[in-house]
C-alpha positions, 0 to 999 in steps of 0.5 A: 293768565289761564281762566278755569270754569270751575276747580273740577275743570282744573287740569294737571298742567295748571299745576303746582298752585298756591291759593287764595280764595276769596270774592274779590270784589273790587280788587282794593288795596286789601286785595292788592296786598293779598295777590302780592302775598300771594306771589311770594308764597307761591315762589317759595314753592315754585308754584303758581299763584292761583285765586278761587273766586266766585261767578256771583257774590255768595251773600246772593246764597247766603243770604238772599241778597247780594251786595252791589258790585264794585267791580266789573267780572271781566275787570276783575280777570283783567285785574287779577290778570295785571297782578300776575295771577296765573291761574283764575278758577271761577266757581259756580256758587250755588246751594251744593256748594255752600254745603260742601264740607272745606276738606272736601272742597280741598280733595276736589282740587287736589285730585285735579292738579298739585296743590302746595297750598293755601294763603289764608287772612285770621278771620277767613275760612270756606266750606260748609259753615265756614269750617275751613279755617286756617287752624282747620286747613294746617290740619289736614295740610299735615296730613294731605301734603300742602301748606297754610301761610296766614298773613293779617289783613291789609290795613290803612290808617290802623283799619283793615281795608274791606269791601264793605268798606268802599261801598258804605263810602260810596253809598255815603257820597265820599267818593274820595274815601272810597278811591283811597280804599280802592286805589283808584277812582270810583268806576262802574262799567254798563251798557250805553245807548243808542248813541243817538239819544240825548241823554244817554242811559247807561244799563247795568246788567248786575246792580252795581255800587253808586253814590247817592242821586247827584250830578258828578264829573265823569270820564267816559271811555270804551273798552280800549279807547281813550276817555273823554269828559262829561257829566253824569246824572244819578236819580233813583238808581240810574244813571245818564250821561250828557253827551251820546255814548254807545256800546260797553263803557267804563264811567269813572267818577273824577 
């Protein structure tokens, strides 16, 4: 998967693409739909299935607080990666950019590669006061060149599966809820050591989603190494391990 710091810094090769744009916190089975919608779309094309998303959560913009995180940034370019995502752009979020206008946005993508077009859920749009919906978007495709698939959200049980979703379960303590939604179990990744304190602290660089303060089983591994068992203490908003553990690790809540 080739990653792009940014749609000015896509380049004539990584096209033909067809995009999705979207945070993708998470990567839950809502997102997981969406990417497999999104191959298909861009086959049709003979495109390149690409995914626009963000280095920081819009809300931190747009409303001055941004959610907890569901997903590691470098997990979520593995993940994107593993659903064969060829192109990532990571887009700088900033107040410029939330007052760009969508068509705009558009014209900044196509002058740097071919764009084919745009796959797009009902009640999504982009741009300055979210003007960028799909009616907004078939418009200027017809006269621009590039095309708008809309599909209806991924829903389970009759719901559609959203991100706000998983962190109100976790938030709530049903960690089960939250691994259906999520299509895994409940992880956070942070920052262990030194190995040679008892018990451990694990840091996190950016907030993160946790479950109320607690004990819970967990499974502990580094990036690439096996996992191991242990039990995880939540107070205040911190989280220890029993246990010594060092470096970059992954807590998953079995």
């Amino acid at each position: 998967m080739t990653v792009v710091a940014g749609v000015d810094a896509l380049q004539s090769a990584d096209g033909p693409i067809f995009v999705v744009v979207g945070v993708f916190d998470g990567l839950h089975l809502g997102h997981q739909y969406m990417l497999r919608q999104l191959r298909r779309s861009a086959a049709r094309r003979e495109a390149r299935p690409a995914v626009i998303t963000f280095d920081h959560h819009p809300d931190e913009i747009l409303v001055g607080a941004a959610p907890p995180l569901l997903c590691d940034p470098e997990e979520r370019l593995q993940r994107l990666a593993a659903a064969f995502v060829e192109v990532t752009v990571v887009q700088h979020f900033d107040e410029a950019l939330r007052m760009t206008p969508y068509d705009a946005f558009v014209d900044r993508i196509a002058a740097r590669t071919e764009l084919t077009g745009f796959l797009m859920t009902p009640d999504a749009a982009f741009g300055h006061d979210r003007q960028g919906t799909p009616a907004a978007l078939a418009t200027l495709g017809a006269e621009r060149g590039f095309e708008v698939d809309v599909v209806a959200p991924f829903a389970l049980a009759g719901q559609a599966v959203r991100s706000t979703d998983v962190r109100a379960a976790i938030a709530g303590g049903d960690l089960t809820g939250a691994a259906r939604l999520l299509g895994r179990p409940v992880a956070v990744v942070g920052d262990a050591g030194p190995g040679s304190e008892w018990p451990t602290t694990v840091a996190f660089p950016l907030p993160v989603a946790l479950p109320p303060d607690g004990t819970y089983p967990v499974r502990v591994a580094r990036q690439g190494g096996r996992p191991s068992a242990t039990t995880a203490h939540l107070r205040s908003g911190g989280l220890w391990l029993e246990g010594p553990a060092e470096g970059r690790i992954r807590v998953s809540f079995a």
